[in-house]
C-alpha positions as CSV (number, residue, x, y, z in Angstrom):
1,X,6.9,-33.2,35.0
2,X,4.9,-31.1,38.2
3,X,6.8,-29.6,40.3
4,X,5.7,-27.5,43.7
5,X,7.6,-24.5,43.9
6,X,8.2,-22.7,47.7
7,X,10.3,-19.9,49.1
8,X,13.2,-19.8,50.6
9,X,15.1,-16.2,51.5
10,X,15.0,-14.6,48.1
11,X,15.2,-17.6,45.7
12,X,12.4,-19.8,44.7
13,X,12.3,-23.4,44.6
14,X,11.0,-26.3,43.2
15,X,10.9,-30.1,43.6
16,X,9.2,-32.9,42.3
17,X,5.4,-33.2,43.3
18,X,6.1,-36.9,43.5
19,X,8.3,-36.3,46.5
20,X,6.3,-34.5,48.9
21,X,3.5,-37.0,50.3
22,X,2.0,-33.4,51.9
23,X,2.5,-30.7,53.1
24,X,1.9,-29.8,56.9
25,X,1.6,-26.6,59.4
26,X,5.0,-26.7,62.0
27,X,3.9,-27.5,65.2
28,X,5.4,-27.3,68.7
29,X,8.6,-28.9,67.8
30,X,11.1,-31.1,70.6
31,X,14.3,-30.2,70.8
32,X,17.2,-33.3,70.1
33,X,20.4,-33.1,72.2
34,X,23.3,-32.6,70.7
35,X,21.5,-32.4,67.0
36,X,23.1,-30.7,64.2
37,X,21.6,-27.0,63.7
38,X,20.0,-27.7,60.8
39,X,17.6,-30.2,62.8
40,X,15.0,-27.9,64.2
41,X,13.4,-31.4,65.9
42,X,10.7,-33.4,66.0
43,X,7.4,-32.8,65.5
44,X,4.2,-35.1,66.2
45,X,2.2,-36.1,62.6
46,X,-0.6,-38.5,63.2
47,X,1.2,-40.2,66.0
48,X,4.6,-40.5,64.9
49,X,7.7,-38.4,65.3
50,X,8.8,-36.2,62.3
51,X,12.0,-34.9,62.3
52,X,12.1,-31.6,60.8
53,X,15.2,-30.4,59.2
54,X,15.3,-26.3,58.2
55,X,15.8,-26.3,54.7
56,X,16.8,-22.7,54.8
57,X,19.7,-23.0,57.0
58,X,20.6,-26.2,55.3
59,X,21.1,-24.5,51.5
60,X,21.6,-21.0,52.4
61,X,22.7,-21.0,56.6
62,X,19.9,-18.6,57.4
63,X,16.7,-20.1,59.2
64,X,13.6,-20.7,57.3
65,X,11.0,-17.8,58.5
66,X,7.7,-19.4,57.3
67,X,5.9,-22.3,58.9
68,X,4.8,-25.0,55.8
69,X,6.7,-28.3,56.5
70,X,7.3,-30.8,52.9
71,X,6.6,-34.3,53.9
72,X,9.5,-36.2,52.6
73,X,7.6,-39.0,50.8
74,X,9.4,-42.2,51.8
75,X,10.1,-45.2,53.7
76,X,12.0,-42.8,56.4
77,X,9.7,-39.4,56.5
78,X,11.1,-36.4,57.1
79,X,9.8,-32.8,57.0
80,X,11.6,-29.7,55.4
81,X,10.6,-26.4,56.8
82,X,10.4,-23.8,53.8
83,X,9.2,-20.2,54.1
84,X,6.1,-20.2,52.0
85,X,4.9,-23.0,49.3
86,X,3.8,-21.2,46.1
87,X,1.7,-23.5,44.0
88,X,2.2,-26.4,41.4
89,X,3.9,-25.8,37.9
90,X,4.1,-27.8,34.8
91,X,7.5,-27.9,33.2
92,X,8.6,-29.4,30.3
93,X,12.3,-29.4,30.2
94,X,14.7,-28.5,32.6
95,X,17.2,-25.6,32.0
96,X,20.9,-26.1,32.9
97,X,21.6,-24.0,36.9
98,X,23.0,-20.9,37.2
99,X,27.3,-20.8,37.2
100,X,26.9,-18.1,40.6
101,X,25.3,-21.0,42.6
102,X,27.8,-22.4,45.4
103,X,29.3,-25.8,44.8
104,X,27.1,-27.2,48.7
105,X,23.8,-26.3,47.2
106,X,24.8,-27.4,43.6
107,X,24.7,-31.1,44.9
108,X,21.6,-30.8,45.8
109,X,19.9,-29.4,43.0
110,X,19.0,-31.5,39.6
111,X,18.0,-28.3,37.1
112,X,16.2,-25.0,36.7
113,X,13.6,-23.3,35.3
114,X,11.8,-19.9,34.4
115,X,8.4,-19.2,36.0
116,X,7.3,-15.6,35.8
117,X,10.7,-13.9,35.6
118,X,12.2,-15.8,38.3
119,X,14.6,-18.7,37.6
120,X,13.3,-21.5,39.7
121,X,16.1,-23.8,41.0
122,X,15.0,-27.9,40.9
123,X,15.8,-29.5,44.4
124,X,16.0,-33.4,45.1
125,X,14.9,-33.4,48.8
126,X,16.9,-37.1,48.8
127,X,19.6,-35.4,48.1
128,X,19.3,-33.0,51.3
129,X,20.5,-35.5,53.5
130,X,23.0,-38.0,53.1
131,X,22.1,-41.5,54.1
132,X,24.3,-41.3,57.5
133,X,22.3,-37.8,58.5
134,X,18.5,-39.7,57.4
135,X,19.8,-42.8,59.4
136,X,20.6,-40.1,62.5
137,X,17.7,-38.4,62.3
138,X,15.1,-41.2,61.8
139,X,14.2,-44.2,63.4
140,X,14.8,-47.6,61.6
């Protein structure tokens, strides 16, 4: 399986190459009323409104510091802010996660793996969002 791996704080990530339809710069982003912290706001991408959620804040409640957005691939896009995005790795099997992760980014997380002495943690971006917070966020 391929994975692209990306920073965020001190950990490394990974998810699915399959996911992420690209991978853009943040632009000016519009603020949304009212919007849960985690939603940075919306973005214009080729004429339509990406929300853009702070992937950071969301796993580890400290705000992303880079400026590389992962295109949610899907029906509904949406665009995670990470720190940096490393490059594209080929793993074979996935590793069982580390027992010191908390139980609110465990959910979100499907495996791990080792990558030049850095265990890699596996995240489904579906899984970021519930289907109430995509449905809030996104248009129909």
């Amino acid at each position: 399986m391929r994975y692209i791996t990306y920073d965020l704080g001190e950990r490394v990530y990974a998810s699915e190459l399959l996911s992420v339809k690209e991978i853009v710069l943040k632009e000016e982003l519009r603020s949304i009323p009212g919007a849960q912290p985690w939603l940075l706001g919306v973005m214009a991408l080729r004429g339509q409104l990406l929300p853009v959620i702070d992937l950071g804040f969301r796993l580890q409640g400290r705000p992303s510091q880079g400026d590389k957005v992962l295109v949610l691939d899907s029906e509904r896009p949406v665009g995670f802010l990470v720190d940096d995005v490393r490059n594209i790795e080929d793993v074979g099997e996935l590793k069982p996660l580390p027992l010191e992760l908390p139980d609110n980014v465990k959910r979100f997380l499907v495996g791990s793996f080792f990558h030049g002495g850095d265990i890699v943690l596996v995240l489904d971006l579906k899984k970021v969002l519930t289907e109430q917070e995509l449905s809030e966020v996104t248009a129909p």
